[in-house]
Each structure stands twice: as structure tokens, then as C-alpha cells.
N, C-alpha and C positions, 0 to 999 in steps of 0.2 A: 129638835131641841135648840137648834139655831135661833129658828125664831123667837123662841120663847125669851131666846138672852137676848136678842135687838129691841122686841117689845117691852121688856120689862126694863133695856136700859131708858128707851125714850119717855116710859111714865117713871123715873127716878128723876128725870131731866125737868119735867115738867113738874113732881114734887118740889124739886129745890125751890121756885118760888111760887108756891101755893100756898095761901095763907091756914091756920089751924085749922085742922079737922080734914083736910082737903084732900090727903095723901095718907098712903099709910103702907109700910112694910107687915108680913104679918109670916113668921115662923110658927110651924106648925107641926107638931110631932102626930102619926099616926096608926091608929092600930087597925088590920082588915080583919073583921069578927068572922068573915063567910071563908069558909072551906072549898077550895079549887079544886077540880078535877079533869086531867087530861086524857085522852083514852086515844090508843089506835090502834089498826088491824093493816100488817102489810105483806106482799109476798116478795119472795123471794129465789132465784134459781140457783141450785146446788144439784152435782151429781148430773145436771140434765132432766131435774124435777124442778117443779114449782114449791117450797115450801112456804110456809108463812108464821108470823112472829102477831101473836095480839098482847095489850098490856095498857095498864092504865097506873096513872101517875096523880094519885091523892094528895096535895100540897096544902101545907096546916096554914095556921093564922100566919100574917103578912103584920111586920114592924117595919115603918120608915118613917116619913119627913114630907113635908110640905113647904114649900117657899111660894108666896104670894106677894104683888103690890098691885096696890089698887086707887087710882081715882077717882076723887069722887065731883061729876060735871055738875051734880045739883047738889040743893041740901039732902035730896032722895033718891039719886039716880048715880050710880058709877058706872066704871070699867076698873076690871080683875084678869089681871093674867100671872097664874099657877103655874106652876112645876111639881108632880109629884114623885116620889120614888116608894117604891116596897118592895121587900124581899120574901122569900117565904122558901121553906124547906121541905121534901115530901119525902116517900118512899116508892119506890116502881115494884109491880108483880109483873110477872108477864108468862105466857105460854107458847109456845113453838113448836112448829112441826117438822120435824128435819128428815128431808131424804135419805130411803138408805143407800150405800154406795155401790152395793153387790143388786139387789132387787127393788122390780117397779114397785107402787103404790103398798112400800110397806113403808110407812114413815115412822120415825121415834119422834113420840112423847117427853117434851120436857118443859119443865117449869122452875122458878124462883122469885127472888125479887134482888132488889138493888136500895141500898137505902144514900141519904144524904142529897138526892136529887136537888139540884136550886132552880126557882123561878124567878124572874127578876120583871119586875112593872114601872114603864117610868107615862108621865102622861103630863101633855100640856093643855091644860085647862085655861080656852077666853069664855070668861062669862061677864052679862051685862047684872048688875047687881042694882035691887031694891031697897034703900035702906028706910028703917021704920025707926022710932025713938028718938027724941033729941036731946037728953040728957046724958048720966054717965053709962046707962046701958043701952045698947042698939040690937037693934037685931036683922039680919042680911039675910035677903032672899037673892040665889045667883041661881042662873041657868046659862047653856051656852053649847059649844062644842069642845070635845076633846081630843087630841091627839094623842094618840098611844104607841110606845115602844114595848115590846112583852121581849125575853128572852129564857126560851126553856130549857132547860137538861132532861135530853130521853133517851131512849134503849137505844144502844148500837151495836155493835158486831156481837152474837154471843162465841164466846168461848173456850174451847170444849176440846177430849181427848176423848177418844177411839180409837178400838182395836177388832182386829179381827178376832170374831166374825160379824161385829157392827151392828149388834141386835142393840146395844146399849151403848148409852151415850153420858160420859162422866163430864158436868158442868165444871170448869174452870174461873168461870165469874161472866158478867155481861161489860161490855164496854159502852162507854158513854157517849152523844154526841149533843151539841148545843145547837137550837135552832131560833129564828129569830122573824116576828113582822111588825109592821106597821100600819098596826087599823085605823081607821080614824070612825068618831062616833058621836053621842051627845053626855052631857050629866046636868047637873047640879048640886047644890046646897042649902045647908042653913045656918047659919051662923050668928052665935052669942059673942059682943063684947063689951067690956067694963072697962070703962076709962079709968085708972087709977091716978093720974097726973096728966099733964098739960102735952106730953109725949108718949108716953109709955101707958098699957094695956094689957088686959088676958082676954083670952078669949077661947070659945069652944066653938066647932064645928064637926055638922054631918054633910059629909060630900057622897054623892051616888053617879060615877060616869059610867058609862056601858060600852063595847066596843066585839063586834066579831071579828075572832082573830083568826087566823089560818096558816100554821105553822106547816110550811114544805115539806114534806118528811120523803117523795119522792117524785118524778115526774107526775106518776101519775095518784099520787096517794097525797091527803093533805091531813092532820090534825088540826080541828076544827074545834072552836070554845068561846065560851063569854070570856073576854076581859074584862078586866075593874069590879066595879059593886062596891057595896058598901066600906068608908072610909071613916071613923070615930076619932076626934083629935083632941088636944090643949096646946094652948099655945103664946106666946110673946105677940102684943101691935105695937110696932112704931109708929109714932104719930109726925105727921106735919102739917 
């Protein structure tokens, strides 16, 4: 995210004296229409057994924000560098198989879920941009790379109370842990705007970045997923 804020200070810099049309700041609220899914399978040793824990993490529609500047070197041809942010909320199921304490290879069975899980998606988008229209509507064709920050909340320690004689096992809740990568990938866009004054603008855009992310979850175990996808916005252009 660093760079993101050096890049975007340098084309502000260069905005300042570009003449109309040249530059543009471009705030952008966004909604992610597509449904995320996390899933993993890991084990574990308790007792002097291997158990293991699987579960998967359904994360609903994603609301955030996009901040963009962009110049533009021709009357056709720019440079766009984005910052995105979404958040999104899910619920976790999961299933386990717990050692018993007294005897080999008799495991307990147990299951639940966990709700309020959060995902968090930030992503730095350079894209080289096509602009078509020369009037008060344009329309932008961008493509480029994207750099991606993802941060998830998944299953961590369960638990639990037992008693002898440990046939059964009474769930006490799952505890949570946050885990965190940085993929890097490609996307683009398309983008509407309407000049309504000499400065100022609306605009719509559809963004699609993609990135495989791979969340640590143990030495040897990773959770593995698409980032990004599809991004639907409205928004404010500044003009200079």
C-alpha cells in the first residue's frame, strides 16, 4: 500500500499543472455482487493421536470504497492508479475429529458453526487506460496489474468440556484466529463518466481483478482461494 500512496502522490503532482481534462481524482463507492468461499482441512495431535478439524467459511456480498487518480498522456491514452478496500461478513461450519483420551482410534465426533467471521480485501490497481468519447460522456477501457492484501477470520482452537469416561464431548464455542497474504495478480475495467461542469463529474464503473491467495493456516497446510472478482460502483470525478 506504500506504493500506492507514492504513485498516486506523484500523479497529484503532475495534476497540479495539467491543463483541463488532463487529470482527475475519481472516489468511488463499491459493491462485490459475488459470494466468497473459504474451505480447509487440517490436523492435528492431541492425546498422542492425529485428529483433524475441516470447515468452510461462506462470506456474503463485500461494501467498500475505491480511490483512484489518473492521467491522462493523450487525448486517448492514460495512466490509473487505484486503491481498493471491501469488507464482507460470513459464517464458519466446521467438523472435527477429536481423540479419545482413554482409547486408540475411537475419535469423537463434533460439529457447529461460528457466525460474524470478517474478511477484509484491500488492492492496488496500475492500470494503462483507453479513453473513447470526447464530449461530456467518456467511456474507459483499463487493464493492468493488481496487488492484493486479503485478511481472514477462521477456526482456531475448539473449545470444549469433558468428563470421564470421554465418550462425549460438550462444545464450549470455537475460537478465532486472523490470517493474512499478499498475492499479486491482473484485472481490469470499464468505466462511465459525465462531465457535469468544468471540474466536477459522476461516474460508473465495473472493475474485475483476480489474484490466488494462500492463506498459512499451518506449516504444512495452506487455505487456498480466488481473490477479488467482480467490483460494481458510483461515484464523484474531480476534474483538472
Amino acid at each position: 500500500m506504500r506504493a500506492a500512496g507514492l504513485l498516486a502522490s506523484a500523479l497529484l503532482c503532475a495534476a497540479a499543472g495539467a491543463s483541463a481534462g488532463e487529470a482527475r481524482i475519481l472516489l468511488t463507492g463499491v459493491f462485490a455482487p459475488e459470494l466468497l468461499r473459504l474451505s480447509e482441512s487440517r490436523s492435528f495431535v492431541e492425546y498422542a493421536e492425529q485428529g483433524s478439524l475441516r470447515a468452510s467459511y461462506p462470506m456474503r456480498h463485500g461494501f467498500g470504497g475505491e480511490l483512484g487518480v489518473e492521467y491522462d498522456v493523450t487525448r486517448r491514452f492514460g495512466m490509473r492508479a487505484s486503491v481498493s478496500y471491501a469488507r464482507r461478513l460470513g459464517d464458519g461450519r466446521y467438523e472435527a475429529r477429536l481423540p479419545h483420551p482413554l482409547y486408540l482410534d475411537r475419535d469423537r465426533l463434533v460439529n457447529g458453526s461460528v457466525g460474524g467471521l470478517e474478511y477484509r480485501e484491500a488492492a492496488l490497481s496500475l492500470d494503462v487506460v483507453l479513453i473513447l468519447g470526447s464530449g461530456p460522456v467518456q467511456v474507459s477501457l483499463l487493464g493492468g496489474g493488481a496487488f492484493f492484501r486479503v485478511d481472514a477470520e477462521v477456526a482456531g482452537e475448539i473449545r470444549k468440556t469433558e468428563a470421564y469416561p470421554y465418550d462425549t464431548v460438550e462444545l464450549r464455542g470455537l475460537g478465532t484466529r486472523r490470517l493474512g497474504a499478499s498475492p499479486i495478480g491482473y484485472g481490469g475495467a470499464v468505466g462511465l463518466d459525465w462531465r457535469l461542469s468544468r471540474h466536477f463529474g459522476l461516474g460508473a464503473q465495473a472493475r474485475y481483478n483476480r489474484a490466488r491467495a494462500r492463506l498459512r493456516a499451518s506449516e504444512d497446510e495452506t487455505i487456498a482461494f480466488d481473490a477479488g472478482g467482480l467490483q460494481a460502483g458510483l461515484g464523484l470525478r474531480v476534474i483538472f
